[in-house]
N, C-alpha and C positions, 0 to 999 in steps of 0.2 A: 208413319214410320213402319217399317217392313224387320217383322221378328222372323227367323229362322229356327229348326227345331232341326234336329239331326238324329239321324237312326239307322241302325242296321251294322254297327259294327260289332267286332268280336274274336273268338278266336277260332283259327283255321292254321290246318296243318300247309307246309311249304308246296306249292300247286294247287291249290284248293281255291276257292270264291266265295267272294262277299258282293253282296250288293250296299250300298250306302243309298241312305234318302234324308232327301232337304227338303221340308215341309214349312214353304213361306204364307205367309201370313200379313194381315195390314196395308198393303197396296201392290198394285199389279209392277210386274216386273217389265213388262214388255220394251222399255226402252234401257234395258239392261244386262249387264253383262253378272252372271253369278261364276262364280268361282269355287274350286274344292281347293284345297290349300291341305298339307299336313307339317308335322312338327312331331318330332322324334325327342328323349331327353339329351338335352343335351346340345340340339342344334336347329338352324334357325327354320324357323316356318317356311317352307319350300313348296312351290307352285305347283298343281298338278295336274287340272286341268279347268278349261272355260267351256261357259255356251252362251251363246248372244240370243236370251230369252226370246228375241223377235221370232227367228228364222232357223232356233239351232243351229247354229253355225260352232263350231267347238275347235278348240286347242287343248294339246298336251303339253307337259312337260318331258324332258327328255326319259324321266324314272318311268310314267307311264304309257308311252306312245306302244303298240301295239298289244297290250294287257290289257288297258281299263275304258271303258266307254263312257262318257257321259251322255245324259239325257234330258228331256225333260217331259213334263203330263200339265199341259197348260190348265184343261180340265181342272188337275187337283192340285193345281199351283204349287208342281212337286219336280223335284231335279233328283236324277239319279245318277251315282259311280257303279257299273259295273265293273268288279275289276277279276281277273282273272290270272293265273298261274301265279299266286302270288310267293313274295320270298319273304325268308325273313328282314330283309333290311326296309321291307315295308311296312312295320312295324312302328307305329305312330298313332297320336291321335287326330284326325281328320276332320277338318271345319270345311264345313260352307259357307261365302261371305258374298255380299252384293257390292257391285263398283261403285263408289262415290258418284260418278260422271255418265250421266247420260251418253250412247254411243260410242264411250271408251272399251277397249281391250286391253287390259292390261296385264302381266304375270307380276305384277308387284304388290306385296301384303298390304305395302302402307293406300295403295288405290282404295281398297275396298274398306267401306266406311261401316257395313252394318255385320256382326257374325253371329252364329251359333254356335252355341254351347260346347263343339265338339262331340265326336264318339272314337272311342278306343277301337284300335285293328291291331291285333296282337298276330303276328304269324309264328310258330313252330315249327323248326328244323327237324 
């Protein structure tokens, strides 16, 4: 079983940058897709972006597509969000989750079967 640790959130004033990191653990992810997901109070856990641990291959959401990058360090079996120009309505706390399904790509919360603990991104107007 593959645990997830998360880190790197915080607060940052409205334009400013955060990096997130997903620090996996317990088996290799290589036939897998990892996912950043977040969740606001109040409203439902919303998709943000993927990478296909193979080959990096990555998808957005539409809240992140030219702001946030994801990554990954096979080395340190570590996935990164860089996100940049960030606003207030990105304001959430931010999971990383791995897909149930080998070879799947999915944007759906209920796909992905293992996650982490979350880290808070507070942004400031």
């Amino acid at each position: 079983q593959v645990q997830l640790v998360e880190s790197g959130g915080g607060l940052v004033q409205a334009g400013g940058s955060l990096r997130l990191s997903c620090s996996a653990s317990g088996r290799a992810l290589s036939n897998y897709a990892v996912g950043w997901f977040r969740q606001a109070p109040g409203k439902e856990r919303e998709f943000v972006s993927r990478i296909r641990w193979i080959d990096g291959r990555t998808s957005y959401g539409d809240s992140a597509k030219g702001r946030f990058t994801a990554s990954r360090d096979n080395a340190e079996n570590t996935m990164y969000l860089q996100m940049n120009n960030l606003k207030p309505e990105d304001t959430a706390v931010y999971y990383c989750a791995v897909d149930s399904l080998i070879w799947r790509e999915s944007e759906r919360s209920a796909d992905y079967g293992v996650w982490g603990q979350g880290t808070q991104v507070t942004v400031s107007s």
